[in-house]
TORKERO-111052 format. One record per residue: residue number from 1; residue in one letter; x, y, z of N, C-alpha, C in turn. Coordinates in steps of 0.1 Angstrom, whole numbers, always signed. Layout:
N
NODE    n  res   n_xx   n_yy   n_zz  ca_xx  ca_yy  ca_zz   c_xx   c_yy   c_zz
NODE  NUM    A      X      Y      Z      X      Y      Z      X      Y      Z
...
# end
This chain:
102
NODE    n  res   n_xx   n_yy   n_zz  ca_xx  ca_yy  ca_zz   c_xx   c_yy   c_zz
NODE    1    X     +9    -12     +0     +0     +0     +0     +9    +12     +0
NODE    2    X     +9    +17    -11    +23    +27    -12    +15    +43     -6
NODE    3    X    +25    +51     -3    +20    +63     +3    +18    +72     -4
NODE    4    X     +3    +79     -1     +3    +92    -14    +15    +97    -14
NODE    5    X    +12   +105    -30    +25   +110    -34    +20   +129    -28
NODE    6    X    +22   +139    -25    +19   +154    -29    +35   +159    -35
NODE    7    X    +34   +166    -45    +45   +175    -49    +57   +164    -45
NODE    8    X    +58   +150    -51    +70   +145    -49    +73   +137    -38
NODE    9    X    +66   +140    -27    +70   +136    -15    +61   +125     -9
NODE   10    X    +64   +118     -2    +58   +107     +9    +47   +116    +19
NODE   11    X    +33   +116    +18    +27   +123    +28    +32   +129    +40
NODE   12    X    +39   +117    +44    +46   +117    +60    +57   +129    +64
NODE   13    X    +61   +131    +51    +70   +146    +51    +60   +160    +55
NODE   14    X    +50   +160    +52    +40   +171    +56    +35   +167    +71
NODE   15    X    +36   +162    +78    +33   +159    +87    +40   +165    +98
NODE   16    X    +53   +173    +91    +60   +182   +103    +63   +196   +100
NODE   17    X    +53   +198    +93    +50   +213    +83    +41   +219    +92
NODE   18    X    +45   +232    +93    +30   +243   +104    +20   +242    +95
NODE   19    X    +13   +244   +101     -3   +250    +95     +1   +261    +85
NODE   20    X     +5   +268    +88     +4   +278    +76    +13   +273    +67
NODE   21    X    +24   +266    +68    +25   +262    +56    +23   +254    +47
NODE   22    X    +15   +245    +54     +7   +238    +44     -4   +246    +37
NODE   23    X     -8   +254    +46    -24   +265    +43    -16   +271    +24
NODE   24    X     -1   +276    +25     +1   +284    +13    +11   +278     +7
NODE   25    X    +16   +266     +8    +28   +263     +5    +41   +262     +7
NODE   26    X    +49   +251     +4    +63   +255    +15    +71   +258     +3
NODE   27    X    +63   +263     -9    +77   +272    -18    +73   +286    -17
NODE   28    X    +66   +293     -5    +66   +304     +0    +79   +302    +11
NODE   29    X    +88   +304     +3    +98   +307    +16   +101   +316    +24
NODE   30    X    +97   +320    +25    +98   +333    +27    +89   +332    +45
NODE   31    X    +80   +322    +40    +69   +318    +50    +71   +311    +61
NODE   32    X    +87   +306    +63    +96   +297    +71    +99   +307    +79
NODE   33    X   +101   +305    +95   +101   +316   +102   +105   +308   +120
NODE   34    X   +107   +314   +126   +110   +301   +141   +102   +302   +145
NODE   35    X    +86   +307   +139    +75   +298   +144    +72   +288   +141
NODE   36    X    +72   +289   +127    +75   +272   +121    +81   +264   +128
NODE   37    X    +94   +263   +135   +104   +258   +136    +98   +253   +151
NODE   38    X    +91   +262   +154    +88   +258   +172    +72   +250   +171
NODE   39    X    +68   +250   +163    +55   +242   +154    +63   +229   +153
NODE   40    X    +74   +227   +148    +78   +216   +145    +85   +209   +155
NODE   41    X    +90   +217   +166    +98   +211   +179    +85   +208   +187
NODE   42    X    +76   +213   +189    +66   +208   +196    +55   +197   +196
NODE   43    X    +60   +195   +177    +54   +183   +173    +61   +171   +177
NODE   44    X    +76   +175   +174    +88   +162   +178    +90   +155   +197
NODE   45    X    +86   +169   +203    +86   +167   +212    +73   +158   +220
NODE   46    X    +60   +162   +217    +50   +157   +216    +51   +137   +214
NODE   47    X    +58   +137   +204    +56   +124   +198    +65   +116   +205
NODE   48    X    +79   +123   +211    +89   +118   +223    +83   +110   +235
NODE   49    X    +73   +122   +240    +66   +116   +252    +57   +108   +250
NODE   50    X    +43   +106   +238    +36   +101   +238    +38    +88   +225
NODE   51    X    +46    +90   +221    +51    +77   +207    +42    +80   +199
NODE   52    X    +29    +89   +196    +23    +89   +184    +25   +105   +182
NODE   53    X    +20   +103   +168    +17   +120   +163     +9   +126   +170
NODE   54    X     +8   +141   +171     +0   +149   +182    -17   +148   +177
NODE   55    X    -10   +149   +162    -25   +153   +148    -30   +138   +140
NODE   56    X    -29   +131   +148    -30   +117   +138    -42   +113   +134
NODE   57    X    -44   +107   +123    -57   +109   +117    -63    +93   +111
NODE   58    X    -58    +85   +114    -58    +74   +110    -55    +71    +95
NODE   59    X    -49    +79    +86    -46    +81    +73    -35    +94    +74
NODE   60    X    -28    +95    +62    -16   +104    +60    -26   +118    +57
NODE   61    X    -40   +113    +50    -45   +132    +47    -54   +135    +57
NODE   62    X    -54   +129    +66    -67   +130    +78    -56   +134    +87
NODE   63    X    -42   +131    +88    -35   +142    +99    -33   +152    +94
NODE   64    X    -29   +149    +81    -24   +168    +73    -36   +175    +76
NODE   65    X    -49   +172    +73    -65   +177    +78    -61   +183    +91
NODE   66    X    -59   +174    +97    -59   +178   +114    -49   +184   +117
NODE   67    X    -37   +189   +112    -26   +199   +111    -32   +210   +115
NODE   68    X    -41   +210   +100    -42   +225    +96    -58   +231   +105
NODE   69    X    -67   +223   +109    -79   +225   +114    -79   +217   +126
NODE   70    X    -73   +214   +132    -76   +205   +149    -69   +210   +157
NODE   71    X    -73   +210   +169    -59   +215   +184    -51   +197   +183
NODE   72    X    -40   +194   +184    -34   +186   +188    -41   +177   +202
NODE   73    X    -38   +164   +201    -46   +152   +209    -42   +157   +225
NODE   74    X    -43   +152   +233    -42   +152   +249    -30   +142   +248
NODE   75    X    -25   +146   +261    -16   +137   +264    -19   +127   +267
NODE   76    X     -9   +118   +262    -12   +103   +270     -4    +94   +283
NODE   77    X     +2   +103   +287    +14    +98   +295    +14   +112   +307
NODE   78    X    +19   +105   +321    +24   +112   +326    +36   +122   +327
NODE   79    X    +29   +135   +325    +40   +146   +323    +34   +160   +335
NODE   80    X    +40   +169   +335    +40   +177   +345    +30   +189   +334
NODE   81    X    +15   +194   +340    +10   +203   +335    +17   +213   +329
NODE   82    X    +25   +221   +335    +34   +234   +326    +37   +224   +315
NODE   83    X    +48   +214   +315    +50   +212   +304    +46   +209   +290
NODE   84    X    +32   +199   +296    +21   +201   +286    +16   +211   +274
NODE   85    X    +13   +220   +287     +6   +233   +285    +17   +243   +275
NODE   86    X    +28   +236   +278    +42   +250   +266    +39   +237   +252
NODE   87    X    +37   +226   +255    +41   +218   +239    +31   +223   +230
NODE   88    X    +16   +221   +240     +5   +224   +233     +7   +242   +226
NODE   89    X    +11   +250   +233    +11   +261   +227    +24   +258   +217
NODE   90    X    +31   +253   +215    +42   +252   +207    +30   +250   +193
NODE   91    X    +21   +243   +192    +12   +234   +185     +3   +247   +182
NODE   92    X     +2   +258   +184     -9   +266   +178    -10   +266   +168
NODE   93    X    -20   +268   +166    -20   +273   +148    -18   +286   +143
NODE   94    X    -25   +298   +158    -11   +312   +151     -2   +306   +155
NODE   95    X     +4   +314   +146    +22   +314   +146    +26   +320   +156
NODE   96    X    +17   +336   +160    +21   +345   +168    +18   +344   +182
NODE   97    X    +12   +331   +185     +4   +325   +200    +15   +315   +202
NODE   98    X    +22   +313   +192    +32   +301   +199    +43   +308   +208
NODE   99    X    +48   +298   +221    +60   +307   +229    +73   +311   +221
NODE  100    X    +79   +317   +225    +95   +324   +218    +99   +333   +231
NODE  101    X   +115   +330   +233   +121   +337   +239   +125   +354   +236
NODE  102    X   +123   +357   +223   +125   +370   +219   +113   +376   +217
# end
């Protein structure tokens, strides 16, 4: 059962793309930004503690779906509320609601 193709790629590569870049494209470069980047640590992180994807959909376009239009799943594991509470906002869909040191 081979994996959809989009623009070349294995679905599973979009799967660690923000919302908004999926929403316009990731050949808006311009669009790449360390919100992105904290979109994407939050997602890796996420998946650290709980072994699945945050957005998982039971299919490769039903999580890209839930990327771009769902809050990220509840935790499944014992973790300490603050830390929760920073991954999930890591996971916003603004870009400008996610945390950043600067």
């Amino acid at each position: 059962n081979p994996a959809i193709q989009i623009e070349g790629h294995k679905t599973e590569y979009y799967w660690y793309k923000a919302p908004e870049i999926l929403k316009l494209g990731e050949h808006e470069a311009a669009h790449f930004t360390k919100e992105t980047d904290i979109f994407l640590l939050g997602v890796v992180l996420f998946e650290a503690y709980n072994k699945r994807h945050p957005f998982e959909g039971g299919s490769s376009v039903k999580t890209i779906v839930n990327i771009v239009n769902n809050p990220p799943e509840p935790f499944n594991c014992k973790i300490e509320k603050e830390k929760a509470e920073i991954m999930h906002r890591m996971m916003n869909k603004e870009p400008m609601d996610r945390p950043t040191i600067i």
